[in-house]
ZAMARGU-4260 file (C-alpha; in steps of 0.2 Angstrom, whole numbers, plus 5000, padded with zeros to 4 digits):
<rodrens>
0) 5399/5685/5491 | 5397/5669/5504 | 5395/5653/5497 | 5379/5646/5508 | 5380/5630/5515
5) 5367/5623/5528 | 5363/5606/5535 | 5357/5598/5554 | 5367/5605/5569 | 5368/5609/5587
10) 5367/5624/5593 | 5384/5623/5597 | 5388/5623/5577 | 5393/5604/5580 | 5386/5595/5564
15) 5371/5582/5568 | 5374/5564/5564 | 5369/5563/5545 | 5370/5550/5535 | 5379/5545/5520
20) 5366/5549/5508 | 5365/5569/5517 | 5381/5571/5516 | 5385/5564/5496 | 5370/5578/5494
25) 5378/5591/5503 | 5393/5589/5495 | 5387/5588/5473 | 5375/5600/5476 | 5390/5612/5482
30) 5400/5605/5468 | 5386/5612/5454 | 5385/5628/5461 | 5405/5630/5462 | 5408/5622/5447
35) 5393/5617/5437 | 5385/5601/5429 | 5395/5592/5419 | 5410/5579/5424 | 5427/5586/5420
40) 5444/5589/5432 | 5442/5607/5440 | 5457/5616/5444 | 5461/5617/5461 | 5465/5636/5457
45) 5448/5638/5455 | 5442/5628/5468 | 5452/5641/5479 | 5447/5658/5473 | 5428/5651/5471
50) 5429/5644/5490 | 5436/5659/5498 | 5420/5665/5511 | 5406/5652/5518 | 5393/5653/5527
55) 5388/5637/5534 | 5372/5636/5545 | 5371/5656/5547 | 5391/5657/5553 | 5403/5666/5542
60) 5419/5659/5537 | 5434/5665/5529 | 5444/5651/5522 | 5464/5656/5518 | 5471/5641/5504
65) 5492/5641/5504 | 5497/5625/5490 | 5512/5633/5489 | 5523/5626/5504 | 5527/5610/5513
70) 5515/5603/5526 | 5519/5594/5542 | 5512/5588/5557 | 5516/5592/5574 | 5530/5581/5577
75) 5536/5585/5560 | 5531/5573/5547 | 5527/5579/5530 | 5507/5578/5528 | 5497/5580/5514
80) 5487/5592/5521 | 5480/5601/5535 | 5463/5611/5540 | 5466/5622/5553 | 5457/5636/5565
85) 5466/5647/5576 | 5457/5659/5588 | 5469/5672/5586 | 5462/5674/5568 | 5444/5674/5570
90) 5431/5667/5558 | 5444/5661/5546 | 5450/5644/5544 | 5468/5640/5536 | 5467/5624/5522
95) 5486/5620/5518 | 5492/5609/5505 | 5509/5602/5503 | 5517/5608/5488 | 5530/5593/5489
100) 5520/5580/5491 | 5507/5585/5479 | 5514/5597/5466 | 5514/5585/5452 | 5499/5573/5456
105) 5485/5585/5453 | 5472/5570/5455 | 5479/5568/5475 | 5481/5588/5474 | 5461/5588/5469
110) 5454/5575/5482 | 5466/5582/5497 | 5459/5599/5495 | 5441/5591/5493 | 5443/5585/5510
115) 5451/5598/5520 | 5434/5609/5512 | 5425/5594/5521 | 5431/5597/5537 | 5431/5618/5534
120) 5412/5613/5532 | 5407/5601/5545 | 5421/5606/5559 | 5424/5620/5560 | 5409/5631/5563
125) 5408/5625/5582 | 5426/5629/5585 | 5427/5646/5579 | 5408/5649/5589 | 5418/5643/5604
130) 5435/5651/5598 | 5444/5636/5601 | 5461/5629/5591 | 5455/5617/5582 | 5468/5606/5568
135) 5465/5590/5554 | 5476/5583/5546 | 5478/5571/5532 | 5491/5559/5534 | 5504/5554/5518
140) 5499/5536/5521 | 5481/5536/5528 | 5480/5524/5543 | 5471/5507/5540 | 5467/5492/5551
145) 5457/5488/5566 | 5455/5506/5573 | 5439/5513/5576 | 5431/5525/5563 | 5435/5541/5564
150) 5418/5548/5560 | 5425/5567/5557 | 5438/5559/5543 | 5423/5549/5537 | 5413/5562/5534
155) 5426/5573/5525 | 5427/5557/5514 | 5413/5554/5511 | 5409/5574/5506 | 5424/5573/5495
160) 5420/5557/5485 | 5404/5565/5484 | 5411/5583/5477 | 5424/5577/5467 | 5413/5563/5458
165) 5394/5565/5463 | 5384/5551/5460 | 5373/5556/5446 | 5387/5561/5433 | 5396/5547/5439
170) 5381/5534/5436 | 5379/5544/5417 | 5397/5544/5413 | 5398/5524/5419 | 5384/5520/5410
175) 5393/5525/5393 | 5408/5517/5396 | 5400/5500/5402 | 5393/5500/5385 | 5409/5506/5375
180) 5418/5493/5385 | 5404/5477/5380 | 5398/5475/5398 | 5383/5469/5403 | 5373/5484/5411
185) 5359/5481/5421 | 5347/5495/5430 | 5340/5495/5446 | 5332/5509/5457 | 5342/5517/5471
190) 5333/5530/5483 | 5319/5531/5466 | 5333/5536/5454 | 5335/5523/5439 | 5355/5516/5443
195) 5367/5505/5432 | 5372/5491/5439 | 5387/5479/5430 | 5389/5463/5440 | 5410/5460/5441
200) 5407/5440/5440 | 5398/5443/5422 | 5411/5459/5416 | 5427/5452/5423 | 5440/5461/5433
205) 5449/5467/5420 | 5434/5475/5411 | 5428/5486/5428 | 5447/5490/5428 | 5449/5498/5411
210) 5432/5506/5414 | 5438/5514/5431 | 5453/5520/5423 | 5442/5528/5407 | 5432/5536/5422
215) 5449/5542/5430 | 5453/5551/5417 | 5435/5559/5415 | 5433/5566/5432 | 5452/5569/5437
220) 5455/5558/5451 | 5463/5540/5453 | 5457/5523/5446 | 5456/5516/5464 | 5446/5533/5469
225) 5434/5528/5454 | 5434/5510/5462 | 5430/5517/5479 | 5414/5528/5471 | 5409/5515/5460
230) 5406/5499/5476 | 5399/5514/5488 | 5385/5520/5475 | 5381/5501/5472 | 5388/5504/5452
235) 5396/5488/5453 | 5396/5470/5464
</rodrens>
């Protein structure tokens, strides 16, 4: 059965511009209803045979996942992965993860695949409606600097922070090891939801680190993931 996924778009299929906060939704809602409530590592396994046939905004979409080979670009440089559509193969959308690159680090194995489902969600709808090739890929060393944002890799990051550690679990599961850790929590409101709040000048550096790295743990990703999650839901400053 087809996994339903809606949200704003042209009649083209093209995804409207959404915010942030649309798209953190979008993405922990499907993570409940793929893999349920409660905060643990998912096996990408799972992920795969769970997320095997969308239908995003009324267009079905058959999504083929190979984590068993190596991965490159077009000029040949190993990637970690790519999201791909090809009209030859209609309605169905290729997700490939290099088995080289991330065979052994199941938190980068987790968080890639997170994001090529992004794009599989946001992208692709409009190229298989206009049957045209269509490719993203994620880069071994992602490109930083003065470039301009990339708002299609932006919103596949933003939906993968989101799925992987969604704000609520993440807020609940921060919350206890602020305490356990001696920090100072404080609450505020963010859009009407209670939110803890640890200032990094009063807990120290060392004490959002070990925190982070307890979180890590919890959800299955990176410290410096948990560090992204926890500055973009405004759970530390």
């Amino acid at each position: 059965m087809a996994l339903n996924v809606e949200y704003p778009c042209f009649h083209s299929g093209e995804p409207a511009r959404l915010p942030a906060d649309a798209i953190r939704r979008l993405g922990a809602d499907l993570r409940q209803r793929l893999l349920g409530y409660k905060a643990r590592p998912f096996e990408p396994a799972d992920l795969f045979r769970r997320v095997a046939s969308l239908c995003v905004n009324g267009r079905p979409l058959r999504i083929v996942w190979d984590a068993a080979h190596a991965v490159h670009d077009e000029a040949g440089e190993p990637v970690l992965g790519v999201c791909e559509y090809d009209p030859q193969e209609p309605a169905t959308v290729m997700i490939s993860l290099n088995a080289e690159l991330l065979g052994d680090q199941p938190e980068m194995l987790r968080s890639t695949a997170a994001h090529e489902l992004g794009h599989a969600i946001f992208d692709m709808p409009a190229a298989v409606a206009k049957g045209a090739a269509r490719a993203f890929r994620s880069g071994a060393i992602a490109a930083r600097g003065a470039a301009p944002i990339d708002w299609r890799e932006w919103r596949a990051d933003e939906f993968m922070g989101a799925f992987l550690a969604p704000r609520r679990q993440l807020a609940r599961a921060f919350a206890r090891e602020a305490s356990a850790f001696g920090a100072a929590i404080r609450w505020k409101v963010i859009d009407e939801i209670p939110t803890p709040y640890v200032a990094v000048n009063v807990a120290g550096w060392p004490a959002i680190d070990a925190i982070a790295g307890a979180l890590a743990e919890e959800f299955g990703v990176t410290s410096a993931f948990i560090g992204v999650r926890l500055r973009k839901y405004g759970l530390v400053g």
